[in-house]
Steps between C-alpha positions, in 0.01 A plus 500: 500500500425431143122492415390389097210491319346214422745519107799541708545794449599726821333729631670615801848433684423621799595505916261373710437571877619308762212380638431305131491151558406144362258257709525147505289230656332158505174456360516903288725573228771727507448903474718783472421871642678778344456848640665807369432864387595659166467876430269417187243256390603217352226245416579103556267326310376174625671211376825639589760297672821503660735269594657382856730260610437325181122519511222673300254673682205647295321837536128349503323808640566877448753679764412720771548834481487807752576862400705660764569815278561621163828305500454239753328197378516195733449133343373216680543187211383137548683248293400100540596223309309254250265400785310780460348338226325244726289823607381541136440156381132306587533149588339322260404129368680443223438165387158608290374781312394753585699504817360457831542784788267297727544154562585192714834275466675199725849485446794541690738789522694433182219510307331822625864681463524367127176630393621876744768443252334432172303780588765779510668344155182579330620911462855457642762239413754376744310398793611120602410300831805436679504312847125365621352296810417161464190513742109344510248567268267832592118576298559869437265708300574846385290816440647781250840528768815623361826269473640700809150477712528099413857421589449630830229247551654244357822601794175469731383211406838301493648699819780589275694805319610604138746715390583618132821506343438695195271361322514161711240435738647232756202402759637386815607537832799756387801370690889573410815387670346358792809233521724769462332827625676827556644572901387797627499677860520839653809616537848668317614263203142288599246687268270678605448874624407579799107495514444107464153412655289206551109509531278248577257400180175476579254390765459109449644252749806220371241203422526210698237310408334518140137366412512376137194442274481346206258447156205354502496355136520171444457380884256243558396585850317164567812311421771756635328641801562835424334749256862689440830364448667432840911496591665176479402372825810514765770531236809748514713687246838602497512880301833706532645343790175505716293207571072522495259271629086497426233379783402184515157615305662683253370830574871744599787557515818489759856501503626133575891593632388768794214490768172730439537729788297837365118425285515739238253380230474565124312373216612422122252408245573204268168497304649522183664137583310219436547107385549571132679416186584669192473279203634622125241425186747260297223394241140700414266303330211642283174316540262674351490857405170572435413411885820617649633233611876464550689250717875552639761260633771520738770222394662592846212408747720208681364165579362556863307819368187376394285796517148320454537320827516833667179632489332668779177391580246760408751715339540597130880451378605770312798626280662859494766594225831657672622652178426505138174669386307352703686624809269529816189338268322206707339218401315210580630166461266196344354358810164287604391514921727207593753522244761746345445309157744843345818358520579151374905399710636316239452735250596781730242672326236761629144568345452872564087636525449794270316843622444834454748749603487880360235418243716247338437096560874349567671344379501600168704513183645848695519473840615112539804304710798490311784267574755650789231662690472429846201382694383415883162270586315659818221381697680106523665340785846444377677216664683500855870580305390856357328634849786334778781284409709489854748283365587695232408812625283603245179568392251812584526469895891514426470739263373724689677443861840599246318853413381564850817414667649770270310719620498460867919480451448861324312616824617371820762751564491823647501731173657842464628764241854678530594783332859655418707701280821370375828709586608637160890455536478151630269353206683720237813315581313168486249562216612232280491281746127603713338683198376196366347409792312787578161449303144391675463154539898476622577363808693700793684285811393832734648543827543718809656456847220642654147333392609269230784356639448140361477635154204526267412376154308752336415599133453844385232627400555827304816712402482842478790593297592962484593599143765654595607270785463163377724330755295617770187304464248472754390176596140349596589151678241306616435120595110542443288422223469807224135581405457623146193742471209315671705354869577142505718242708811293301466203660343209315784463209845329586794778496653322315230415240546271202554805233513345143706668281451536134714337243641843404618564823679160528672581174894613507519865412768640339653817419607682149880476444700738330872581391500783708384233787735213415812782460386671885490127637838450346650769710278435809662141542824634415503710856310213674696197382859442587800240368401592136759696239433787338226476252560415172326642118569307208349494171477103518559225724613149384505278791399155616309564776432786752402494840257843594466539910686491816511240762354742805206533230415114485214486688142403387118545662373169493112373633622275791825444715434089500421477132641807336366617166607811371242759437509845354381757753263741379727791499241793426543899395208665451540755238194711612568484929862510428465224787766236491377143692640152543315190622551271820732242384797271639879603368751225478846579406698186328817583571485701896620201716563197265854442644528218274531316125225220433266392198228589733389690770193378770250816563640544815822602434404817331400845688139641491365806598122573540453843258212717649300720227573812400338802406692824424348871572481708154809536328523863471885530449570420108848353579563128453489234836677182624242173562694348784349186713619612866586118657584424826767310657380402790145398413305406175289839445583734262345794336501712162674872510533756177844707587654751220836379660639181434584253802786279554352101496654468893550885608509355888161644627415121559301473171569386147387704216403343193497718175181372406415755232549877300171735459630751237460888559197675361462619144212567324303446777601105532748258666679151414563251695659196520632224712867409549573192663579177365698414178525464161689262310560507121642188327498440128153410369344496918430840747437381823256786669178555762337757274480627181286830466405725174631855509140638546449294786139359394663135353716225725628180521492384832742210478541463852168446577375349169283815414451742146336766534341833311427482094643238343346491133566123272495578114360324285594172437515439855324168628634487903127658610351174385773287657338573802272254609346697819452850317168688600161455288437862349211405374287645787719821469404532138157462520547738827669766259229455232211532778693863623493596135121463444436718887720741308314541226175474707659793717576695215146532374351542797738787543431664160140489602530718838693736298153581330325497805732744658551701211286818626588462851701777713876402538780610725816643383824441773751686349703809682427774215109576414380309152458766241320233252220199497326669801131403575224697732554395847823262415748540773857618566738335787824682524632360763367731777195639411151405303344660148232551339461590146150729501537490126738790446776459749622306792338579829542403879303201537421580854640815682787536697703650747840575679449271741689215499373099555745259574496141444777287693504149655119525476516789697260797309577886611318760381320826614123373469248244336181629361205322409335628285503872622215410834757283674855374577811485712746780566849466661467835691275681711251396763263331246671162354209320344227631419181457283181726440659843416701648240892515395700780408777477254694326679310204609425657859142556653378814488244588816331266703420124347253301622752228541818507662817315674709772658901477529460444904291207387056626593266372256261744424154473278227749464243237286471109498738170600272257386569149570369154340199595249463856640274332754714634752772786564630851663431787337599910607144614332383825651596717835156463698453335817310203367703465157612113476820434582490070490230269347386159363234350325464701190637708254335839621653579829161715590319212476721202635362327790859503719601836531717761678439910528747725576407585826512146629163379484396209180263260432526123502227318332292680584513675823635805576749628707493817641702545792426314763202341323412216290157536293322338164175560349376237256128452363340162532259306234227730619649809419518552857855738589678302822806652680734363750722690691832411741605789717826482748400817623162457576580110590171404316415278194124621327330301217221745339395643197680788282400776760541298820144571584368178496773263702427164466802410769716659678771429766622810713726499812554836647644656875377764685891576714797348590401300780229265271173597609229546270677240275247296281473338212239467229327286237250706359306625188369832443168393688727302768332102399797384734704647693755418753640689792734500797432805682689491846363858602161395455542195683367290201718189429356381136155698296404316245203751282305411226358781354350631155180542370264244541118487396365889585630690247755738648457384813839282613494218723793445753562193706821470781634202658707480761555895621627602853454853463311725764143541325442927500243608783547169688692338819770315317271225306681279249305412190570148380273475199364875364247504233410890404270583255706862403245835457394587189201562322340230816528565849778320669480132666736269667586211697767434691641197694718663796695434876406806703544576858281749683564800738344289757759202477833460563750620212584160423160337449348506171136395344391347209259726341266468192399862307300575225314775376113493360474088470188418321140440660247244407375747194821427334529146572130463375694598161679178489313234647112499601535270790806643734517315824623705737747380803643742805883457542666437786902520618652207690772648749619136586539443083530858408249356220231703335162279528126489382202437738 
């Protein structure tokens, strides 16, 4: 392998190992991976190419290296092609200065790849938009992404694919020879190796039925019923040999040609389609300047479009630019409450509402319509043809059951991936025939007895093609959508999209011809041609006519076999690829089968074959190669070969072989070539011919088809330009040229004036060898590998480095460690992984014990604070004691957070604390008095009291004396027992009820009991009902007591009401309170049981 500089000149010729390969795929551009070892150092400088298969692939990054030894240097080098330069190029807004990296635009896909494309010709040359989408309007805005980052959206947002061809960007479903695609099975003489597989692709079910939802501009729901556009109502389609029906409310989608036996759902989103139109400014007009306003028409608004009867009550009409400089810029039109008084029909004229965008009142002088841009009005309700035209099919609701039938076609099928290597012997023998073929996007008829019996169309998907065995590729296949960078689904464009092809590539291309060329085809036809004599070398031929061609040659490619019209196919060589390709095209042969003489022949009579495409592989052999058009006899098909043999026209194999063409051999580092067939005829003062071409191949007269073409100057004197009555206005051009001029300039100056801004900045030298003048402090050094600083003296490490190596590959980073910063990082050994809170070594690693860490077996591990939203919250390793905080919430300072967690288990939750088996708070009321409350499990007791629990204000306690429940109570108390409540069974007492506290005397307490059956002490089993006690103290003691009693003298059973008290008061006392007491003797009624006076 052969590896240049970026002058050409070579820097090594070198073997590489056999594991060096090139990578092709859909949706990436194409890379090739060297690796081999040298017993020196040999820098590659970036920039550095080589060439394979006839394409350049760029050294864009510095190689890999890895010292094995002394003399044992192993190479891992990268080379990609121009698409690398996507990666360094900013997508910007070009159609104002200064440029926009942030900005809206509404266009469709052409226009967003133009302005991709204008926007790698502003550093670079070359780059051209080849094939492109047809496909709805999208609003896309953009913020500082690179060319590459956006063309991967733009495959997302269309459901579609791109590929590049040098510097040709084609966006598009990529699809090649899928009405002619290679056969290939397992098997001797079938293909593949053995090793074929199949996989399923992904998890999501075939779709069966698909929800569709459309835009909501321009939809008005009183009149339409529906705030989003809906399917054409019960309507079907017929797409690719499959028929689709929508619901009767316009909602999904079904297949119409099978029954619905499984439900598997899916949605598509059609909001970007909406009832719309896109007019094109034919006229501006300038009203008046000084206020801003302009007006536009649209001479191609048709009759039934007037837009002023389409108002929307209580909306505002407004108009947004689709290209020009005022791309993506809205305004209002003229417009009253009831009326949309801004455009006037006959006139086709709008009136457009001026305002402030960006500081700047617009239109103006500057930013203004200009005739050819394109416009849409929003906010209207356009009539019934541009939402659903069933008739026609067309219209929005058409519009978009076409995209979302694409898509559910892309996605009803079981989807899977095969992969395979070819066998090397067969597809050697075969290469000129399958290496063509083999490239992603082609399409492979796979099939295997086993589980793909019935045969499978499927494209592939990437190519990995060995260095040094490039007849052995191995080959993705896949009948699945390919995701770019970010996933997404190919479904919703049409495989076989409208792809509009620039005029270029339309254009005949032909070849440079030579005498060497012309001499080689001489003797090439010599060994292919028979019934001709030997060849004959005069110095001059006088003659009367002469006849050049042979009648197994007179065949044609004409555009139809019921009208024929010849045609020129577009016979191509690419110099560059050294890849040879011929169109799709129809052969007939004017002589084959005409069995007899007439004036004229009907169409019919002639033969036809249908001519697939072809595409050669590279054409590494220099040696000259036979066009032949392989026809069959017993059908119409034929297809293109190359053969460095020649073939007999009939050699009995049951085809006819056409000579059809010569491609010269190699030298210098190009090839000729040119067609063969037909004839020439040369008559005094006439030459009969198809073609006439110059010898550089750039100028021809395509008589057949009525076509010139390449650089055809008129001198002077020449008036046939103004013969022509439909010839193009320049005008526009010349003022267009004038206007580029004047940026120019305006470019240029502002240019000269950052040079003085950035005159004392620090710069960057990329260069291999270290600058020796023009240095600054602190300016940099890029060699390729490493950094440098220049300190003022010499050139210095930027940052430090090591022997470790970090690898970079298919976005997969290896290296040893990561610091940050010295007090954290990740390491990719040991039993620390990521840490934080400690300190690195020279290496990158942690050295002791961080604070924070992630260990290999996966433990998380911190010794201080997780904090969570606003630090109010968190997990922190503080401290070893038993009450250090392990979890709280509620503020910033664990310590003091109202939720939180010790060590040992026991917290604090707003304020109560949990110790054990206890729940407790203290709290200080408005008085400044301290209250408590406590919860114990253990003690089965709640307690409401102050601080110290001294003074209990209530208190609930349950508590057992043994196993069998006796003694068990109950209690409702305070500290001086106001209420209590009590089941006591082994006092025989079924409810006590106590008030008791202080009450009146000082110290003294006063107690009062209802309802006790307890034996009273030092008495035969009385009962008190109602106890009053007046408790001892600093007084004596008195009570009274309301009790059943029975007496020693009675049966056991029979108990007596009885009445005690102790010291009641005499008349002295109740002289205290009244001074006439009338005094009464009681009585007891046994009949009553009543208490009485007498």
């Amino acid at each position: 392998m052969n590896i240049f500089d970026k002058t050409g000149e070579k820097i090594l010729d070198i073997p590489v190992d056999d594991t060096s390969y090139r990578y092709r795929a859909i949706r990436q551009g194409d890379k090739v991976y060297l690796y081999f070892s040298l017993i020196e150092h040999v820098e590659i400088p970036v920039y550095s190419y080589i060439e394979f298969q006839g394409q350049r692939y760029t050294l864009w990054k510095p190689e890999n290296l890895t010292k094995r030894g002394e003399r044992n240097l192993e190479y891992t080098v990268e080379f990609g092609g121009w698409w690398e330069l996507l990666n360094r190029t900013k997508y910007k807004f070009l159609s104002s200065k200064p440029h926009k990296l942030k900005f809206p635009l509404t266009a469709k896909p052409r226009m967003f790849m133009q302005l991709l494309v204008d926007n790698l010709n502003l550093h670079d040359t070359g780059w051209t938009l080849g094939t492109c989408i047809d496909a709805s309007e999208k609003a896309l805005a953009f913020n500082h992404e690179t060319c590459m980052e956006v063309i991967n959206r733009f495959a997302d947002e269309w459901n579609t694919e791109f590929e590049f061809v040098n510097k040709t960007v084609n966006f598009g479903k990529v699809e090649k020879f899928k009405d002619a695609p290679l056969p290939l099975s397992y098997g001797k003489g079938n293909g593949f190796k053995t090793g074929v597989g199949r996989q399923n692709q992904g998890e999501k079910a075939p779709v069966t039925i698909l929800y569709v939802q459309g835009g909501e501009r321009n939809i008005d729901v009183s009149a339409y019923g529906s705030s989003t556009l809906l399917l054409p109502k019960g309507q079907e389609l017929e797409y690719q040999g499959k028929r689709y029906k929508t619901d009767t409310d316009g909602m999904f989608i079904t297949r119409a040609d099978k029954e619905l036996v499984s439900y598997n759902e899916d949605g598509y989103d059609a909001s970007h389609i909406y009832p719309s139109r896109v007019g094109t400014v034919s006229e501006v007009i300038t009203i008046d300047i000084s206020k801003n306003f302009y007006d536009i028409k649209d001479s191609t608004i048709p009759d039934t479009l007037d837009y002023s009867q389409c108002r929307i009550a209580g909306e505002k009409a407004t108009i947004i630019f689709q290209s020009g400089i005022l791309t993506g810029k809205e305004f209002d039109l003229e417009q009253t409450d009831d009326e949309l008084t801004g455009y006037i029909h006959a006139e086709r004229r709008f009136k457009i509402v001026p305002r402030e965008i960006d500081g700047i009142i617009m239109p103006d002088t500057t930013f203004k319509p200009s005739v050819g841009d394109t416009y849409a009005i929003f906010n209207i309700s356009l009539p019934d043809a541009y939402v659903c035209d069933n008739p026609t099919k067309s219209g929005a609701s058409w519009e978009m059951f076409k995209e979302a039938v694409r898509y559910m076609y892309e996605n009803e099928e079981e989807n899977f991936t095969f992969t395979g290597e070819l066998d090397g012997m067969w597809s050697k023998k075969r290469w000129l025939e399958i290496g063509g073929k083999l490239q992603p996007g082609g399409y492979i008829q796979f099939t295997d007895p086993q589980f793909q019996p019935d045969g499978l169309l499927i494209r592939i998907t990437g190519i990995k093609d060995y260095i040094n065995k490039p007849h052995s590729p191995e080959l993705e296949l896949s009948n699945t959508p390919v995701a770019g960078f970010v996933s997404s689904e190919l479904g919703k464009i049409d495989s076989n999209e409208v792809k509009n092809e620039e005029r270029f590539n339309n254009a005949l291309s032909f070849t440079k011809r030579r005498w060497r060329d012309a001499v080689e085809t001489l003797s090439m036809l010599e060994a292919a041609i028979a019934g001709f004599s030997a060849a004959i070398n005069p110095i001059t031929i006088q003659t009367m006519a002469m006849l050049v061609g042979d009648e197994s040659l007179q065949f044609r490619f004409v555009n139809s076999k019921v009208n024929p019209r010849e045609i020129i196919p577009d016979f191509k060589y690419n110099q560059e690829t050294k890849i040879f390709s011929a169109p799709t095209s129809i052969l007939q042969h004017m002589t084959l089968g005409i069995s007899k003489l007439s004036s004229s022949h009907a169409a019919g009579e002639y033969k036809y074959w249908d001519m697939a495409a072809y595409v050669s592989p590279p054409l590494d052999t220099p040696g000259a190669l036979y066009l032949y058009s392989k026809c069959s006899k017993s059908s119409t098909t034929g297809t293109f070969i190359l053969s460095e043999t020649p073939y007999k026209m009939d050699p009995g194999d049951g085809y006819y072989y056409f000579l059809t063409g010569a491609l010269s051999s190699e030298y210098e580092a190009e090839r000729s070539f040119v067609t063969v067939y037909g004839f020439t005829e040369i008559l005094p003062g006439r030459i009969t011919v198809g073609l006439i071409v110059s010898p550089n191949g750039e100028t021809y007269f395509n008589v057949a088809q009525g076509e010139i073409g390449g650089k055809i100057v008129f001198k002077a004197g020449t008036s046939g330009y103004d013969n022509i009555t439909d010839k193009p206005d320049l005008k526009p051009l010349y003022d267009g040229v004038n206007d580029a001029l004047q940026d120019a300039e305006d470019a240029s100056n502002a240019a000269n004036e950052a040079i003085g801004l950035v005159s004392n900045k620090a710069r960057v030298f990329y260069q291999t060898y270290a600058p020796t003048s023009g240095m600054k402090l602190n300016d940099l050094w890029v060699d390729g590998i490493n950094i440098y600083r220049y300190n003022g003296s010499g050139w210095v490490f930027a940052s430090k480095y090591d022997s470790t190596p970090t690898i970079i590959q298919n976005g997969l980073i290896t290296t040893g460690a990561i610091s940050f910063g010295g007090t954290g990082g990740m390491a990719g050994s040991g039993s620390i992984r990521i840490w934080a809170g400690g300190t690195a070594d020279s290496a990158g690693n942690p050295v002791g014990d961080p604070t924070f860490q992630v260990s290999s077996a996966g433990d998380v591990m911190a010794k201080r604070t997780i904090k969570l939203q606003n630090n109010q919250a968190g997990i922190t390793g503080e401290g070893t004691a038993e009450t250090s905080v392990r979890f709280w919430a509620g503020s910033s300072t664990p310590e003091n957070a109202p939720f939180r967690i010790y060590q040992n288990g026991n917290g604090r939750i707003g304020g109560f604390d949990i110790e054990g088996a206890h729940l407790r708070a203290q709290y200080s009321d408005d008085l400044g008095i301290m209250r408590s409350v406590r919860l114990s499990a253990a003690e089965a007791s709640l307690v409401f009291g102050g601080s110290n629990n001294n003074s209990v204000f209530v208190g609930i306690h349950k508590g057992f004396t043994n196993s069998q429940g006796d003694n068990e109570y109950t209690d409702f108390y305070s500290n001086k027992q106001i209420i209590r409540t009590r089941v006591d069974p082994s006092m025989m007492s079924c409810i006590k009820l106590r008030a008791y506290g202080t009450f009146m005397q000082g110290d003294a307490a006063l107690k009062v009991e209802i309802g006790t059956m307890n034996k009273e002490a030092g008495t035969t089993y009385r009962a008190n009902a109602v106890s009053c006690e007046h408790l001892p103290g600093t007084t004596s003691y008195r009570h009274i007591h309301l009790a059943f009693q029975n007496f020693s003298n009675e049966d056991s059973w029979f108990k007596r009401t009885c009445i005690y008290a102790s010291l009641m008061p005499t008349n002295t006392q109740l002289a205290t309170i009244t001074s006439s007491p009338e005094s009464y003797s009681v009585k007891w009624d046994k009949t009553t049981g009543l208490f009485y006076v007498q």
